[in-house]
Backbone bond lengths (Angstrom), bond angles and torsions (degrees), N, CA, C in turn:
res aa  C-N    CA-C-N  psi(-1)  N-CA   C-N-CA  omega(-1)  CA-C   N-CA-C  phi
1 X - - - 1.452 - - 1.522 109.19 -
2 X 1.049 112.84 133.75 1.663 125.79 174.66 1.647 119.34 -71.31
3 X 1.491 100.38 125.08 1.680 92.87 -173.13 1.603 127.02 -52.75
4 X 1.274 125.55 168.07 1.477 121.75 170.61 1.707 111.11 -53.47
5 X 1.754 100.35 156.60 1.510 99.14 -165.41 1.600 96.89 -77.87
6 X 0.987 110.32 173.27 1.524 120.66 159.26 1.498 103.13 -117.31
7 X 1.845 96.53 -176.43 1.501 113.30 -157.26 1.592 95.97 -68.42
8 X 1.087 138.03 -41.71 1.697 115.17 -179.40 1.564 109.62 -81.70
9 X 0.846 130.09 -16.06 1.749 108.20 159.34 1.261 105.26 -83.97
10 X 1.401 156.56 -5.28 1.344 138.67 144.94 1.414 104.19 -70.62
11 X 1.325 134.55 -33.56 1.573 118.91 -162.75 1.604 96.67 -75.60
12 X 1.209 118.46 -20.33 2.022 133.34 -167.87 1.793 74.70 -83.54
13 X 0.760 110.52 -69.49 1.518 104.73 -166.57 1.325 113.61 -32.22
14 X 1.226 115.57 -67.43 1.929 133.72 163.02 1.127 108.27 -26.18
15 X 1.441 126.47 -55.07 1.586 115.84 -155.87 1.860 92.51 -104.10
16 X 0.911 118.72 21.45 1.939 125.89 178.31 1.164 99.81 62.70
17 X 1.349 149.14 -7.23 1.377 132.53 137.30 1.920 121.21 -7.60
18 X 0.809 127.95 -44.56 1.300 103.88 -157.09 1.911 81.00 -142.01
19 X 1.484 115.52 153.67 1.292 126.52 175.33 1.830 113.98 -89.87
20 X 0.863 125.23 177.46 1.890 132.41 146.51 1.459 105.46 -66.52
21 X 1.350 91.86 133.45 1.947 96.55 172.80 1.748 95.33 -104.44
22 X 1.354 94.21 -157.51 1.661 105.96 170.74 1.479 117.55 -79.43
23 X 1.477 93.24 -12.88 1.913 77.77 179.39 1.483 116.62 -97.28
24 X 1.055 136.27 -25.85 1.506 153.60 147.15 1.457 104.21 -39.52
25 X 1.455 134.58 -29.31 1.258 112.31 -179.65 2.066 102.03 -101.44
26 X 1.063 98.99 -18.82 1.840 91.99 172.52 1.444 101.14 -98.96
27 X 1.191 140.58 -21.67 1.378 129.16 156.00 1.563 132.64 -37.65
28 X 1.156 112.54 111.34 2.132 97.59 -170.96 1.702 89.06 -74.92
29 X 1.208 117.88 -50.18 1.532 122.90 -171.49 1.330 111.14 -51.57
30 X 1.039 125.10 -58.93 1.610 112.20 170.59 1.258 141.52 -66.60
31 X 1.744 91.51 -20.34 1.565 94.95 172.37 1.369 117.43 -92.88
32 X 1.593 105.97 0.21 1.547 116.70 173.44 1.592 97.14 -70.30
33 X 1.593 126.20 -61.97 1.195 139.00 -164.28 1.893 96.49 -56.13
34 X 1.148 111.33 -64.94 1.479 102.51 173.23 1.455 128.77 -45.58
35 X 1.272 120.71 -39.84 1.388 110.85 143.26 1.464 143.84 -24.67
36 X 1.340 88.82 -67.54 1.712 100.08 171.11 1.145 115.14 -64.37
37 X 1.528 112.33 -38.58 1.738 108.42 171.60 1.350 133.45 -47.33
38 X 2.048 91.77 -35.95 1.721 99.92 -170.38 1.685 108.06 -72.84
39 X 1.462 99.57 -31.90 1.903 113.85 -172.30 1.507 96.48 -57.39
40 X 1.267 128.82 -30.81 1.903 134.82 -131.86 1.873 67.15 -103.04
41 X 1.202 108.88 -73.73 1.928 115.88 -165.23 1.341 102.52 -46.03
42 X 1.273 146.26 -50.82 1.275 165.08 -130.24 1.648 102.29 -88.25
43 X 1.592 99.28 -57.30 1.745 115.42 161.84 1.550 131.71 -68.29
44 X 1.088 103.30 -29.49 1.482 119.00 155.49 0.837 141.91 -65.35
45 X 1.687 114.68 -26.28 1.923 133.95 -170.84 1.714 95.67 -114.53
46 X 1.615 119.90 -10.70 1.339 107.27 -166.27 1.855 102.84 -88.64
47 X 1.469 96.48 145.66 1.495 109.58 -169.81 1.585 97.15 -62.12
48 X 1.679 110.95 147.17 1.963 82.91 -173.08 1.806 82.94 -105.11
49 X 1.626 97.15 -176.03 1.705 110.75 -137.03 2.022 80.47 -111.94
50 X 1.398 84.27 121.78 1.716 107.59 -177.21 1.497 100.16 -118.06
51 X 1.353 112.59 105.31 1.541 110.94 168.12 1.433 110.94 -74.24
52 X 1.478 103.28 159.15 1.380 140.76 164.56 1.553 117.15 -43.70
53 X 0.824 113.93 -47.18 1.424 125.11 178.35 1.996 100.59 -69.19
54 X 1.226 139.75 -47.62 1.019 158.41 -156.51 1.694 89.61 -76.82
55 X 1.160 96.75 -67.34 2.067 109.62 -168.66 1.363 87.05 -60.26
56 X 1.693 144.04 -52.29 0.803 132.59 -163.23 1.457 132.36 -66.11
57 X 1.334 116.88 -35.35 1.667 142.49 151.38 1.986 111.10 -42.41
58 X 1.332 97.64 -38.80 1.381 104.14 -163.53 1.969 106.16 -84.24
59 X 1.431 96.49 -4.77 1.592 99.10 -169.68 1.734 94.03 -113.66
60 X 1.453 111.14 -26.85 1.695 102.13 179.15 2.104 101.84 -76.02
61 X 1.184 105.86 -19.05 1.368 119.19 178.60 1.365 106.68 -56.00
62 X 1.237 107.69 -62.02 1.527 119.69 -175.00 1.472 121.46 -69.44
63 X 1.351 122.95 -24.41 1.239 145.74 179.55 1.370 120.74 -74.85
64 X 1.532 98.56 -36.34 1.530 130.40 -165.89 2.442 88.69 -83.31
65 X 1.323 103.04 -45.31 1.573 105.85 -163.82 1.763 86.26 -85.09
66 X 0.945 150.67 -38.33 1.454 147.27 -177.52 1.706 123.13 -64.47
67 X 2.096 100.78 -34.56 1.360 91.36 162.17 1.151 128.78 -85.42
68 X 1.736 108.16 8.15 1.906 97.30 -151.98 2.075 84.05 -113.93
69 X 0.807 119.69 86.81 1.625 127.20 177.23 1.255 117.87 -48.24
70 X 1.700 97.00 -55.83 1.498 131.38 -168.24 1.723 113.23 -37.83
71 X 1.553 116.88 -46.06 1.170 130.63 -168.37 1.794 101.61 -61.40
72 X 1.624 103.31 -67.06 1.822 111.49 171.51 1.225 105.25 -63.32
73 X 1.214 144.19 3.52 1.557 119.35 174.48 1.614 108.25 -110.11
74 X 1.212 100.42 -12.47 1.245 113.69 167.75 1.809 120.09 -77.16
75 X 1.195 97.20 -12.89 1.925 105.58 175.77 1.567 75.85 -92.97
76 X 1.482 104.98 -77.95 2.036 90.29 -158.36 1.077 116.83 -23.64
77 X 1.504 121.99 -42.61 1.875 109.11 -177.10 1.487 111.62 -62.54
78 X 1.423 94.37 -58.29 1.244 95.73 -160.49 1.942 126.55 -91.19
79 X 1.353 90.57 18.64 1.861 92.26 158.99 1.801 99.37 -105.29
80 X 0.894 134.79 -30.36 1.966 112.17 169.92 1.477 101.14 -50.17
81 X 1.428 105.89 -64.59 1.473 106.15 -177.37 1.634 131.82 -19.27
82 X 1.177 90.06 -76.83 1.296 105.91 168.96 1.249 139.06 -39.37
83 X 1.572 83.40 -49.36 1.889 102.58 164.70 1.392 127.32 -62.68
84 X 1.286 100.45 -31.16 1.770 105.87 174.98 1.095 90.37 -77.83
85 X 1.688 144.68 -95.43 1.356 141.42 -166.75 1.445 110.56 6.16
86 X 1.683 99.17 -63.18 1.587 103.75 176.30 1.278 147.09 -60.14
87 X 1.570 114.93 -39.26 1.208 138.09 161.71 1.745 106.91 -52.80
88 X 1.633 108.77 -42.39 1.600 124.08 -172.93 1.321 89.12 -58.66
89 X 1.300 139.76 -80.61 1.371 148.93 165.29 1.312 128.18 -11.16
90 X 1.007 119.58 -40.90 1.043 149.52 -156.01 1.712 110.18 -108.49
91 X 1.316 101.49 -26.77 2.019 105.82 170.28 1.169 108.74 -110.40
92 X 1.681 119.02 -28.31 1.680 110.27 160.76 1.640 110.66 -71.53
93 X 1.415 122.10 2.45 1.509 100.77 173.95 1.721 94.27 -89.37
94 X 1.445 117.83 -47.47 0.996 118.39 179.62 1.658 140.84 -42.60
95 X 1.390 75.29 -20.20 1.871 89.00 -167.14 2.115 104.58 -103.83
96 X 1.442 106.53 -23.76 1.112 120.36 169.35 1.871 113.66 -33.31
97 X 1.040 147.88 113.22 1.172 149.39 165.86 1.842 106.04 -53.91
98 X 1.268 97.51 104.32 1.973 88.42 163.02 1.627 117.15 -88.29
99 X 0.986 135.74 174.75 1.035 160.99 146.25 1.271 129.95 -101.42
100 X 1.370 125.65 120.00 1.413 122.88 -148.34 1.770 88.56 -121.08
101 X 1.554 108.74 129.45 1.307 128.61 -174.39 1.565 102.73 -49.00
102 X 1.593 105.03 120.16 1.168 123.10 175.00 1.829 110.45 -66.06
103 X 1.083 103.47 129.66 1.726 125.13 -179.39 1.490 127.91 -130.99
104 X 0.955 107.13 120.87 1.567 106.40 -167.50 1.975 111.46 -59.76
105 X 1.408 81.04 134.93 1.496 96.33 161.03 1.635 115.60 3.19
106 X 1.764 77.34 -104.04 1.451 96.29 -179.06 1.720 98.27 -130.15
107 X 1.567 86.18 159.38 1.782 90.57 173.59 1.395 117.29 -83.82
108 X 1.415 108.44 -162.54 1.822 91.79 -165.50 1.846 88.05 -104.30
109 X 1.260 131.31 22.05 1.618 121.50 153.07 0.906 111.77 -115.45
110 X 1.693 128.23 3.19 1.876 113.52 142.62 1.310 105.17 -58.69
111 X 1.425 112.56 -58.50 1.762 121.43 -158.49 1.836 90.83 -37.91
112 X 1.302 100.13 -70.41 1.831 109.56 -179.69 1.793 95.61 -40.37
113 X 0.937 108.82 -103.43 1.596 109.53 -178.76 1.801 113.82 12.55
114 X 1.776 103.58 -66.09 1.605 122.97 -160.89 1.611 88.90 -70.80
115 X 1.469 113.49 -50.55 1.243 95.44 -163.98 1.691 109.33 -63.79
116 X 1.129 114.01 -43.10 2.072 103.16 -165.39 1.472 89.87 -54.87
117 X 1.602 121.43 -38.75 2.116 103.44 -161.42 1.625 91.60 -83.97
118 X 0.868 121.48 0.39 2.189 100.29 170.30 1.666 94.01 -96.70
119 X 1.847 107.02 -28.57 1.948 81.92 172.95 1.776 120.81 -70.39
120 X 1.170 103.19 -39.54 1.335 105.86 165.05 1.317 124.07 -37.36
121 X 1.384 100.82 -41.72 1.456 90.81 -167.47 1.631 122.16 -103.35
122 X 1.579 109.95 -18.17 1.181 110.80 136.48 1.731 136.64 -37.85
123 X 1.439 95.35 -47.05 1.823 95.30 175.85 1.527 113.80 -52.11
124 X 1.324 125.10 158.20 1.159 134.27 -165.07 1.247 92.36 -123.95
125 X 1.261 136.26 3.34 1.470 132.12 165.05 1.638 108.14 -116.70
126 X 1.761 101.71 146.90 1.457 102.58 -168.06 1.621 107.02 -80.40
127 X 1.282 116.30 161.06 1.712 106.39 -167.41 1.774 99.03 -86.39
128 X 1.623 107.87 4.97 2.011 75.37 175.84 1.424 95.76 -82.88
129 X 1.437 124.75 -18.50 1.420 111.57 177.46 1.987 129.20 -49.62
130 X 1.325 76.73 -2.70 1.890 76.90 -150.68 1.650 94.47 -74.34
131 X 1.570 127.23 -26.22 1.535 109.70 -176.57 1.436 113.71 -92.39
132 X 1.797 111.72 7.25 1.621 110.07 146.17 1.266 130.84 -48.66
133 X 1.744 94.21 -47.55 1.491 104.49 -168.39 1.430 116.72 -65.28
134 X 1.207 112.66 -28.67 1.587 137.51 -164.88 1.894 87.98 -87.25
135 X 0.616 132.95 -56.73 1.865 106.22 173.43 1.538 125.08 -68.50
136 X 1.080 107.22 16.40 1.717 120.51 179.03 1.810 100.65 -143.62
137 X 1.355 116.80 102.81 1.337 134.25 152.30 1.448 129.87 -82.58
138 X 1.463 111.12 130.79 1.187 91.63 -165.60 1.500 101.25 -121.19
C-alpha cells in the first residue's frame, strides 16, 4: 500500500493535475482531507451571489451620470479657462520690469579701506620699512 499523500499531491489534486489512485480511495484520512479540499475549491470557484436590486442601482447610477452632461461640460470650459488666466498672470508677472533697490556703491569703510591701499601704493617706500623709521627720530 502506498503511503498517505502529502501537501503537493493534494495541491496537484486542486489544480486537476494529478487524479485519485487506490490509496486515497481506501484511505478514510485522505479521503477525509479530499473532502475538505473539494468544499474549500467549490467556495472558491463559486460565482458569488449579486442581487438584482444591487445590478439594478448600479445601471440607474450610470444612466443618472450620462444624462446629466452639464456638470463635465462645465469642467471642459472651465479648466482651459483658468489655465490661461494663469499662464496670463503668470507672463505679465514675468514680463513686468523690476527695479532692484538702489544701494550705494561703496560704504564709507570701503572709501577708508581704498583710500589707505592707493596711499600705500602711492608711497615709494615699502611698508616693512616703516618700523625702521620709527626707531630713528629725527
Amino acid at each position: 500500500m502506498r503511503p498517505h499523500w502529502g501537501e503537493p499531491d493534494f495541491t496537484r489534486w486542486m489544480f486537476g493535475v494529478q487524479d485519485e489512485d487506490e490509496h486515497v480511495r481506501g484511505c478514510p484520512q485522505c479521503q477525509a482531507e479530499l473532502s475538505r479540499l473539494s468544499v474549500v475549491r467549490q467556495s472558491v470557484t463559486a460565482e458569488p451571489e449579486v442581487s438584482n436590486e444591487f445590478l439594478a442601482a448600479q445601471r440607474r447610477s450610470i444612466l443618472n451620470r450620462l444624462q446629466e452632461p452639464a456638470r463635465w461640460m462645465r469642467a471642459r470650459v472651465w479648466a482651459p479657462v483658468s489655465a490661461g488666466v494663469v499662464f496670463a498672470a503668470l507672463g505679465v508677472a514675468l514680463l513686468l520690469p523690476t527695479k532692484p533697490a538702489q544701494q550705494p556703491m561703496f560704504t564709507e569703510s570701503d572709501r577708508k579701506f581704498f583710500t589707505e591701499i592707493s596711499s600705500m601704493e602711492q608711497s615709494s617706500e615699502p611698508r616693512a620699512i616703516e618700523p625702521i623709521h620709527n626707531m630713528f627720530e629725527e
